[in-house]
N, C-alpha and C positions, 0 to 999 in steps of 0.2 A: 934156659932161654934168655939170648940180650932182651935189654929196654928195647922196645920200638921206637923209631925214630916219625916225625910226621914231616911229608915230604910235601913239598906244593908244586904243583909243574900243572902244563897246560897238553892233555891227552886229543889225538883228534878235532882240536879248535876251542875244547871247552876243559876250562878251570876245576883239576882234581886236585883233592887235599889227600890224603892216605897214610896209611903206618904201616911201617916195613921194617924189620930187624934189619941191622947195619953191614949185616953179613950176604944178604940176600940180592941176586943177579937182576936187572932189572928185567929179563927176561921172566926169572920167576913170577915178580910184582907185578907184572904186567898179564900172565895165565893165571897165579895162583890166587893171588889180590884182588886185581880187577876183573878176572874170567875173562880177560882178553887173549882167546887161545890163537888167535890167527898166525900170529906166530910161530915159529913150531923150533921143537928143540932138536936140535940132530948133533952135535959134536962136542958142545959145552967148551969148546976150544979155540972158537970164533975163525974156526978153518973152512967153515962150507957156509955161512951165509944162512940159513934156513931162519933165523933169528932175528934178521935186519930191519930194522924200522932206522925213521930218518929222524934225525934229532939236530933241532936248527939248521935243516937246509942236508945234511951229511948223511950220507949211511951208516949207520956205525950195528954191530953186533951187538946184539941185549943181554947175550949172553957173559962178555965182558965188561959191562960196566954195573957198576952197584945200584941200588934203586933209588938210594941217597943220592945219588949225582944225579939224579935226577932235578935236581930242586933247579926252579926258575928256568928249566928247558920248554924248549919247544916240541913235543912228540910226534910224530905222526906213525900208527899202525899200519897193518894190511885191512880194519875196519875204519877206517879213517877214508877210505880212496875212493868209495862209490859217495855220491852222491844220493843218499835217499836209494832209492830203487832205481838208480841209473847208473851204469858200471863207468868206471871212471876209460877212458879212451885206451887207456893200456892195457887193461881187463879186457874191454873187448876184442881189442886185435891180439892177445894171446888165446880167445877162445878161437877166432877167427883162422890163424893161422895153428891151430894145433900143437902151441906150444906149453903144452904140460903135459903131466900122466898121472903119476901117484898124488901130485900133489905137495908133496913136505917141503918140498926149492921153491915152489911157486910163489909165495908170498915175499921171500929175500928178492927175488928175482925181480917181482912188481917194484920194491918200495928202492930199489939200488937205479934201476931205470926211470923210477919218478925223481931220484934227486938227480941223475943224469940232466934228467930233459928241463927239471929247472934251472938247472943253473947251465945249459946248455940244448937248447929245442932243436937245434941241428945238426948232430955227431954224424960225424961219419964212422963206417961200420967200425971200421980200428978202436975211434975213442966206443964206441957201445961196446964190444970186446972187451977191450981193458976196464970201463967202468964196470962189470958183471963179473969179472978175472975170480970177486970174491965171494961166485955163489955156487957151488955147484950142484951138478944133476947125473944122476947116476941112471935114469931114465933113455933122456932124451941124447940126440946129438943139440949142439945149441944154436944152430943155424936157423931152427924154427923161433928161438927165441929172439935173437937177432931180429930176425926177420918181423916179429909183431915189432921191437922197438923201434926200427926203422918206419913200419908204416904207422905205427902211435904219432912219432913225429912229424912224419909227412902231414898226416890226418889233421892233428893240433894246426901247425904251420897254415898246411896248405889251403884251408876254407877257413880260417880264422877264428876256428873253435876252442871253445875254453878249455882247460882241462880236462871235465867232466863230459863226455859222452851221453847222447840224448835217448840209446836205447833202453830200454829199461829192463836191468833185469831177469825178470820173470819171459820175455819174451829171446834172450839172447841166451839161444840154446838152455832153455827151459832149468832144471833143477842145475845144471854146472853152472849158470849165470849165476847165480842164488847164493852156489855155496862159497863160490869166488868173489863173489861181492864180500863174502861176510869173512872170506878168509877158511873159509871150512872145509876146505877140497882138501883129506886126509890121504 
């Protein structure tokens, strides 16, 4: 077994300190460490996205980058996106428009579309295409997915609402809302 390394990075908004062997994915350190399973593993090759959280603004796969490099990052997970009991605007126009099934893409898919929309609230459907290019879905076609991003944006945009979505929840399509909030939907 390496030394463990202690790593300081900012998870979800709030200040984690942690020990990570120098060898370990930040994917792992992120399920195995902190039980942040929302993430999901599918490829370990960073070819399908299932893995993406955003780091400083980017999407990057967790699966490739060490947990070490994590230090002085900015995180954000698939537990990170709801607000409290309120699904975050993207969450609910993918419950909205039917854009999931099994679940294992769905959280790449969310957190690749929330650095979209931040660093861009208005793509058009080509740039939402190509920003998604690195997640796939063996499920779905991705037109329903598209299609939540496009109306998240309008949503956002169009009445001047924050990020965060006022539904809550528990009432946005009952236990999917719930497990999508938390990243659960297996």
């Amino acid at each position: 077994m390496a030394n463990k390394v202690i790593v300081e990075t900012n998870i979800n908004g709030d200040p984690v300190e942690l020990l990570c062997e120098p060898r370990q994915s930040l994917l792992e350190v992120l399920r195995d460490v902190l039980e942040l399973t929302g993430s999901k593993e599918g490829c370990l090759t960073g070819d399908c996205g299932a893995c993406t959280v955003v780091i400083d603004g980017r999407p990057v796969c967790s699966c490739l980058m060490l947990g070490v490099e994590a230090t002085g990052k900015k995180i954000t997970t698939i537990e990170g996106l709801a607000a409290g009991a309120s699904l975050h605007v993207l969450q609910q126009k993918f419950l909205e428009n039917a854009s999931l099934q099994c679940g294992i893409c769905t959280p790449g898919f969310l957190m690749s579309a929330k650095a979209l929309l931040d660093r861009n609230p208005n793509p058009t459907e080509a740039e939402i295409r190509y920003s998604l290019a690195g997640n796939l879905c063996r499920c779905t076609g991705y037109d329903k997915i598209v299609r939540a991003v496009t109306d998240a944006a309008a949503a956002m945009a169009g009445r001047g609402r924050p990020a965060h979505g006022t539904v809550p929840s528990e009432t946005a399509s009952g236990m999917a809302g719930e497990m999508l909030a938390k990243g659960e939907v297996k």
